[in-house]
C-alpha positions as protocol buffer text, in pm:
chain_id: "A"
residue {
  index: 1
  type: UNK
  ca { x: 0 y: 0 z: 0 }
}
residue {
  index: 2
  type: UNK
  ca { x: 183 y: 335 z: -78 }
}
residue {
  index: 3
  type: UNK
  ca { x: -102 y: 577 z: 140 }
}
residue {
  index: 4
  type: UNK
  ca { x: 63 y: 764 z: 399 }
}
residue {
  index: 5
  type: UNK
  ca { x: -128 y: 1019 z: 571 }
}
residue {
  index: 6
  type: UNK
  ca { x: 116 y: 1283 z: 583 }
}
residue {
  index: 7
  type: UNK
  ca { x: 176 y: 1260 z: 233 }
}
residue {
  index: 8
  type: UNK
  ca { x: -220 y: 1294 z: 140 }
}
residue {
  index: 9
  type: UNK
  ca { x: -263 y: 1605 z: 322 }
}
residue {
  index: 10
  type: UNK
  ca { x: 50 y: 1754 z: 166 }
}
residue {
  index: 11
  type: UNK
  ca { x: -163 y: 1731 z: -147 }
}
residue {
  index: 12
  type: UNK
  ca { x: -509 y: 1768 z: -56 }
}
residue {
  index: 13
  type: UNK
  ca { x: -346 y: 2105 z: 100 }
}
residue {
  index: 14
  type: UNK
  ca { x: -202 y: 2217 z: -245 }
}
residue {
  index: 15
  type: UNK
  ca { x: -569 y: 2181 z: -481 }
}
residue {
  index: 16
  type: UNK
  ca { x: -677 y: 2499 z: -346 }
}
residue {
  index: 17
  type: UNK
  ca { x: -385 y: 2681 z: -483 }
}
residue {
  index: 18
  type: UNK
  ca { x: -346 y: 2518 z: -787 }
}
residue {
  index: 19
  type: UNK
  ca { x: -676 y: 2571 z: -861 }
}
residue {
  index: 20
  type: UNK
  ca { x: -644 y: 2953 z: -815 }
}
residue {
  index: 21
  type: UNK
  ca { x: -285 y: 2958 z: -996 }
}
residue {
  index: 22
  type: UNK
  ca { x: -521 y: 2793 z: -1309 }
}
residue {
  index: 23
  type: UNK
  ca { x: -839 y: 2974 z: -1310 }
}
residue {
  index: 24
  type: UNK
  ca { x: -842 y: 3331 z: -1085 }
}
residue {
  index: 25
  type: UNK
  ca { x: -853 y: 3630 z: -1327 }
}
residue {
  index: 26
  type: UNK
  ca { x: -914 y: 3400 z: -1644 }
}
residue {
  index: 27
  type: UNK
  ca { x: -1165 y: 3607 z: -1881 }
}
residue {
  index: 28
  type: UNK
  ca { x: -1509 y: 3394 z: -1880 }
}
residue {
  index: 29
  type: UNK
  ca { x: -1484 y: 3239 z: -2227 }
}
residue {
  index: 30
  type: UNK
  ca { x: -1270 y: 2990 z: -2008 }
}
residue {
  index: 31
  type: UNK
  ca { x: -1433 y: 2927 z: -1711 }
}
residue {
  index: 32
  type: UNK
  ca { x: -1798 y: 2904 z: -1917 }
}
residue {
  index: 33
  type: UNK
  ca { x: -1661 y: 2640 z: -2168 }
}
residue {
  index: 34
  type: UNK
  ca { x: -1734 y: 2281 z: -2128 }
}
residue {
  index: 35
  type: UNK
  ca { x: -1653 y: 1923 z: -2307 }
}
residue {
  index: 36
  type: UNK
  ca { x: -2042 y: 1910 z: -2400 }
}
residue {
  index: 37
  type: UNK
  ca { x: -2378 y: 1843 z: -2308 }
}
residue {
  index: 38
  type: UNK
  ca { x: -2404 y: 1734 z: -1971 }
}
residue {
  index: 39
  type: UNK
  ca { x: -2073 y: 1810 z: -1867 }
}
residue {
  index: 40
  type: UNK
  ca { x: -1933 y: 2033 z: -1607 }
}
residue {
  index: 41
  type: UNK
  ca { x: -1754 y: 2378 z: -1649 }
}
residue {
  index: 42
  type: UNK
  ca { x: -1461 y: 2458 z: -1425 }
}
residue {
  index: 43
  type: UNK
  ca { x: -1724 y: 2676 z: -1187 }
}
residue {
  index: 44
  type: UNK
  ca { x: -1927 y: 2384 z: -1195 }
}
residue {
  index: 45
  type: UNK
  ca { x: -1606 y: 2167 z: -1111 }
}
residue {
  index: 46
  type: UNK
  ca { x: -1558 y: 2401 z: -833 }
}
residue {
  index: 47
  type: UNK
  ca { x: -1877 y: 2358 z: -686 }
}
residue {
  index: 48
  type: UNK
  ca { x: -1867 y: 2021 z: -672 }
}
residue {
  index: 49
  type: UNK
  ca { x: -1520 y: 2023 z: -455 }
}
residue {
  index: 50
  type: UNK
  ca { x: -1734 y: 2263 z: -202 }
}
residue {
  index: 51
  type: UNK
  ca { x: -2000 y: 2022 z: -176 }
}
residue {
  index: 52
  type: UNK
  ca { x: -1745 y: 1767 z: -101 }
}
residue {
  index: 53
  type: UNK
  ca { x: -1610 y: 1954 z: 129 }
}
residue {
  index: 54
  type: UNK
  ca { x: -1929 y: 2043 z: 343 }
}
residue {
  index: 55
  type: UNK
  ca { x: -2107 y: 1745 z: 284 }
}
residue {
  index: 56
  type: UNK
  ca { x: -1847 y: 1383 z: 178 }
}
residue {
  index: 57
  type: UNK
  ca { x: -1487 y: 1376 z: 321 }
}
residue {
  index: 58
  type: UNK
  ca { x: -1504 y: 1488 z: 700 }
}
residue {
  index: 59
  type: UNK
  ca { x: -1900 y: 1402 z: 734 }
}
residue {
  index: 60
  type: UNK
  ca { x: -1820 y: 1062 z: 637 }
}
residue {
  index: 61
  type: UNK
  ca { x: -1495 y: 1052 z: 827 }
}
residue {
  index: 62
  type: UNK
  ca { x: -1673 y: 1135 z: 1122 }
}
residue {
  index: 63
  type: UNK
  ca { x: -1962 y: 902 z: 1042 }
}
residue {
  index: 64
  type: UNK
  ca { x: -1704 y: 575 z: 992 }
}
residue {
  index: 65
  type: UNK
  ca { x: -1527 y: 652 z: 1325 }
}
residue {
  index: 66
  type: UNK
  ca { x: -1859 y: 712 z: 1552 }
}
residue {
  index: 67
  type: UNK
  ca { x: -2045 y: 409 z: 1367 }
}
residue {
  index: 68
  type: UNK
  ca { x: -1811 y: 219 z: 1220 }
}
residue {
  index: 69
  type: UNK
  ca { x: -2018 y: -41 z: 1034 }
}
residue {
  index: 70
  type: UNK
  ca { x: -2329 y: -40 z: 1222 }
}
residue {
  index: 71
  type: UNK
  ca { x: -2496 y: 182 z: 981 }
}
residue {
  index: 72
  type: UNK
  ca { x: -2403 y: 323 z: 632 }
}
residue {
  index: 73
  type: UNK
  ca { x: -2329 y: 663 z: 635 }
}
residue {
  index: 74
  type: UNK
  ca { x: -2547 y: 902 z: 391 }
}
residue {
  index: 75
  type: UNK
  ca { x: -2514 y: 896 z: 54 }
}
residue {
  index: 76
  type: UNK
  ca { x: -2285 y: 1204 z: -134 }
}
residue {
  index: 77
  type: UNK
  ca { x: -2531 y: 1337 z: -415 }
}
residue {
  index: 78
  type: UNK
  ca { x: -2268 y: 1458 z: -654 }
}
residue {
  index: 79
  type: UNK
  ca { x: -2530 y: 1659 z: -841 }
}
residue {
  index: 80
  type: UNK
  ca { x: -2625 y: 1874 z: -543 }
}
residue {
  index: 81
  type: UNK
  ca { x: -2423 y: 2163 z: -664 }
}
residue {
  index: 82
  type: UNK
  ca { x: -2619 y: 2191 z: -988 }
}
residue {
  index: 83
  type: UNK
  ca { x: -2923 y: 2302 z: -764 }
}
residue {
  index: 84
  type: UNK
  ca { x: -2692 y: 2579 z: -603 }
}
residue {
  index: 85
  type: UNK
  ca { x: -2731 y: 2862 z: -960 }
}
residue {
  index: 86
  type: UNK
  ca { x: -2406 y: 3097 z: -1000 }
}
residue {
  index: 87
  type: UNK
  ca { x: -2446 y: 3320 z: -699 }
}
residue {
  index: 88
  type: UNK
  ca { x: -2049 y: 3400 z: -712 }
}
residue {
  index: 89
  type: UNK
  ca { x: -1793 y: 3490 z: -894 }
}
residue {
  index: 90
  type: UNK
  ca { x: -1502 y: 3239 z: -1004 }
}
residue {
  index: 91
  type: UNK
  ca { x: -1271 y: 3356 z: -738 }
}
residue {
  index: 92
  type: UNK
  ca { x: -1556 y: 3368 z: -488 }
}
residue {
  index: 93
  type: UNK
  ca { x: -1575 y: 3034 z: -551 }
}
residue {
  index: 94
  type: UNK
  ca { x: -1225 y: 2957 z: -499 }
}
residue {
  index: 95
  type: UNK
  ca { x: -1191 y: 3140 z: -175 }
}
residue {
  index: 96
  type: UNK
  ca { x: -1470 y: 2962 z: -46 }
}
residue {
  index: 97
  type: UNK
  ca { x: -1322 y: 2686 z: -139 }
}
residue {
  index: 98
  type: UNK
  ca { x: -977 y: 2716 z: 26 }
}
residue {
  index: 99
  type: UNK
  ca { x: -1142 y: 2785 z: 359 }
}
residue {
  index: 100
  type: UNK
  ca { x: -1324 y: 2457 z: 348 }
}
residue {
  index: 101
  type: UNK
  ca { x: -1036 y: 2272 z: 245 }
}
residue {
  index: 102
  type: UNK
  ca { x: -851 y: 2402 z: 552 }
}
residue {
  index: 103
  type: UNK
  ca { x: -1145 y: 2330 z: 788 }
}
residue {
  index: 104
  type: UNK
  ca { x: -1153 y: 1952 z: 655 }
}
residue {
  index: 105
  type: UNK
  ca { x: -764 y: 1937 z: 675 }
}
residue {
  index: 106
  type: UNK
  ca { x: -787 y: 2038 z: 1072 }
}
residue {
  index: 107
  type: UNK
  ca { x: -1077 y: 1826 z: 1120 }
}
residue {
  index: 108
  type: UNK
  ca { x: -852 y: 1557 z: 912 }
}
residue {
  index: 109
  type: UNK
  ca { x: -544 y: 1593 z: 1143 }
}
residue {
  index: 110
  type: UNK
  ca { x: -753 y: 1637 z: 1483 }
}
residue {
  index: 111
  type: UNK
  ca { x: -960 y: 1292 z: 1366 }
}
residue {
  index: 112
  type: UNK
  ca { x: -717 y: 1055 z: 1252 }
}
residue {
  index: 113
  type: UNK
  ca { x: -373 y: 1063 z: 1499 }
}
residue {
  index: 114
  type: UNK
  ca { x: -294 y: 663 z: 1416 }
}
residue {
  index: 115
  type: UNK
  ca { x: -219 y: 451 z: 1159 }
}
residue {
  index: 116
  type: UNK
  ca { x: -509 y: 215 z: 1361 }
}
residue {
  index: 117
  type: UNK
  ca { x: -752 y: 463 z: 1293 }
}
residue {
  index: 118
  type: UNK
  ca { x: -665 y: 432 z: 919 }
}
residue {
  index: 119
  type: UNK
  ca { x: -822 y: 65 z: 903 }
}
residue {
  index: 120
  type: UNK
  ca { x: -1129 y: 127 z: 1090 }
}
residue {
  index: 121
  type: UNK
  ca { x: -1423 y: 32 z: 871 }
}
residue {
  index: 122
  type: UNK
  ca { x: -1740 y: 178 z: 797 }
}
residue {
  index: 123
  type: UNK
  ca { x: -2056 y: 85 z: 586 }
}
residue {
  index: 124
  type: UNK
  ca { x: -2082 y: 304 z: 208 }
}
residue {
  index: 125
  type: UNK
  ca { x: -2416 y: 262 z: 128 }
}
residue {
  index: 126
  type: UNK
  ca { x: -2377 y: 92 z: -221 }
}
residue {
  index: 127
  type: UNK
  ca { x: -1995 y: -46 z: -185 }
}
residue {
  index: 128
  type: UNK
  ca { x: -2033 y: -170 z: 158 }
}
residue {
  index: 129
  type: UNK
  ca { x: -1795 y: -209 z: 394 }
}
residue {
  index: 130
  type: UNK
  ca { x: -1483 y: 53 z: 337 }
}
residue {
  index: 131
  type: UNK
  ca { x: -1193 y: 129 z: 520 }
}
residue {
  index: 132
  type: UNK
  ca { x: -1061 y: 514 z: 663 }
}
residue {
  index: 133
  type: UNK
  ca { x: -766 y: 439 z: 451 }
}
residue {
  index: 134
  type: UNK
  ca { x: -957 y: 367 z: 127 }
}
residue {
  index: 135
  type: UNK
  ca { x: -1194 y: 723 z: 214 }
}
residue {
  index: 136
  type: UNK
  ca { x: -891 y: 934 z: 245 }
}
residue {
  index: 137
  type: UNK
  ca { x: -710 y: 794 z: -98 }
}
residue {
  index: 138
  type: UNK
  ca { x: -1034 y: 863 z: -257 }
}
residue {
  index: 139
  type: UNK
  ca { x: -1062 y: 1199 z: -167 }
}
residue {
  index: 140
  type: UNK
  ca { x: -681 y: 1241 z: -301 }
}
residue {
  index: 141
  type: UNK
  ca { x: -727 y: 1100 z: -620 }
}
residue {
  index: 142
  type: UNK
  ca { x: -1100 y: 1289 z: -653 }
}
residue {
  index: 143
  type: UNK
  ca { x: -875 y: 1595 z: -640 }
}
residue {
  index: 144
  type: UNK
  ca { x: -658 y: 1490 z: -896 }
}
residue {
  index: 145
  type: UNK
  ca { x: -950 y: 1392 z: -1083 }
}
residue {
  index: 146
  type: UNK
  ca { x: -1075 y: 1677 z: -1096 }
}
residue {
  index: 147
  type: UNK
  ca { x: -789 y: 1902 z: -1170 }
}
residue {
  index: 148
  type: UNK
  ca { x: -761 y: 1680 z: -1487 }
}
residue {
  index: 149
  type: UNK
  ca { x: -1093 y: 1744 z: -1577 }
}
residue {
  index: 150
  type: UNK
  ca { x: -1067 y: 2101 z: -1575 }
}
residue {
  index: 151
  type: UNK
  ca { x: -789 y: 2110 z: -1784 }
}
residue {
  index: 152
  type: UNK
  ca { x: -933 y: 1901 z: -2039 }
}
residue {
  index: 153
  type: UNK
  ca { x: -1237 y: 2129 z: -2008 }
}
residue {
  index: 154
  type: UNK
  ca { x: -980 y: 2429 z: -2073 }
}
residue {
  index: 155
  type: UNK
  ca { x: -801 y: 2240 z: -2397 }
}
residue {
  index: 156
  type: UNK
  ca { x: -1136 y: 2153 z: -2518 }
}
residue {
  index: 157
  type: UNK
  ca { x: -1238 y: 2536 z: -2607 }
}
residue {
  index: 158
  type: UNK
  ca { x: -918 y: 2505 z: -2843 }
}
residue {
  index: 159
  type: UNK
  ca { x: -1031 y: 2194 z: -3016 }
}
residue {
  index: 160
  type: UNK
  ca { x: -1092 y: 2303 z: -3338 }
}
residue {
  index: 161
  type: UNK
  ca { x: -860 y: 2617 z: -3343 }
}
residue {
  index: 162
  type: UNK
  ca { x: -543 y: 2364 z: -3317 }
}
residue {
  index: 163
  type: UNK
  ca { x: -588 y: 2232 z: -3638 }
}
residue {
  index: 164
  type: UNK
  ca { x: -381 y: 1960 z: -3748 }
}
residue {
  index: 165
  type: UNK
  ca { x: -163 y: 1965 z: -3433 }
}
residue {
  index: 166
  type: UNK
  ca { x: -476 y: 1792 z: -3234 }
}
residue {
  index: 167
  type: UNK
  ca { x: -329 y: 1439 z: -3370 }
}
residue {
  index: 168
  type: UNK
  ca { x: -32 y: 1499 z: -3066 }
}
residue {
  index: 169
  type: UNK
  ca { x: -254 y: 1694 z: -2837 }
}
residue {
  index: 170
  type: UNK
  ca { x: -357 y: 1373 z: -2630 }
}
residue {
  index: 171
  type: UNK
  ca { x: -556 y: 1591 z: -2386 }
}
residue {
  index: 172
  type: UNK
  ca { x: -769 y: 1614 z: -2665 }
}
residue {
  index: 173
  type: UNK
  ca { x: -806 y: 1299 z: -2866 }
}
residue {
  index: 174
  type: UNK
  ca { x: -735 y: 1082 z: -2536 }
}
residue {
  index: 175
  type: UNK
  ca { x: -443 y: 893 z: -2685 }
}
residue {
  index: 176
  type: UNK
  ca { x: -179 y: 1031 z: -2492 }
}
residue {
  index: 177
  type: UNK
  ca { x: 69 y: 1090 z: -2738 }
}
């Protein structure tokens, strides 16, 4: 297993500011683009990662260590941020943002002081029983996940003003080349 604890937080702590470095200031032709119907937009991305951080990581950290698998803990409706409309601005967003991530990182490092506490179990209501361990390198690669899709969202406004070169973009024809 290659999770260590210390080494999750150092980047969990770093998506806020990445985030910013990529999208504060950007004109909105970038931050309103999209990879198509049904898709996100970076705001939208951004969003999402509040939700998360109000509703999935620490509530369900909390949950697995005061339950454990006696009951599952609430579902994380990854939609919920559609309902939300655009109330603020881009770097609104991202501020608000930062200052959940570093509530959920203190909540993180006042929670979990063990490598025990890492393989405590709990009960995901459609996976079943996970482990502390598995939560946390979730909600690293989520990040991750994330910060790919919003560069892919980014390349995509480009698509068709690349021209040729898009056969050795692999952000954009998912080859990798």
């Amino acid at each position: 297993m290659n999770f260590e604890l210390n080494e999750a937080i150092a980047l969990l702590e770093r998506t806020p500011a990445a985030l910013a470095a990529l999208l504060s200031g950007l004109p909105e032709g970038w931050l309103a683009c999209n990879e198509g119907e049904g898709t996100w937009n970076a705001a939208e991305v951004i969003d999402h990662l509040i939700e998360g951080e109000r509703t999935n990581w620490m509530p369900r950290l909390a949950f697995i260590l005061q339950e454990g698998e006696d009951k599952p803990f609430p579902p994380f409706d990854r939609f919920a941020h559609l309902a939300e409309g655009e109330a603020a601005s881009t770097d609104e967003r991202l501020q608000t943002f930062k200052a959940a991530r570093e509530e959920s990182i203190e909540k993180l490092k006042s929670l979990v002081q063990s490598e025990h506490q890492l393989e405590l179990t709990g009960m995901h209501p459609a996976f079943g029983v996970v482990k502390v361990r598995e939560l946390l390198s979730t909600w690293v690669v989520h990040d991750l996940t994330h910060i790919a899709q919003i560069a892919r969202v980014l390349a995509e406004r480009y698509r068709t003003d690349v021209g040729p070169w898009v056969e050795y973009l692999g952000i954009l024809n998912r080859t990798g080349k």
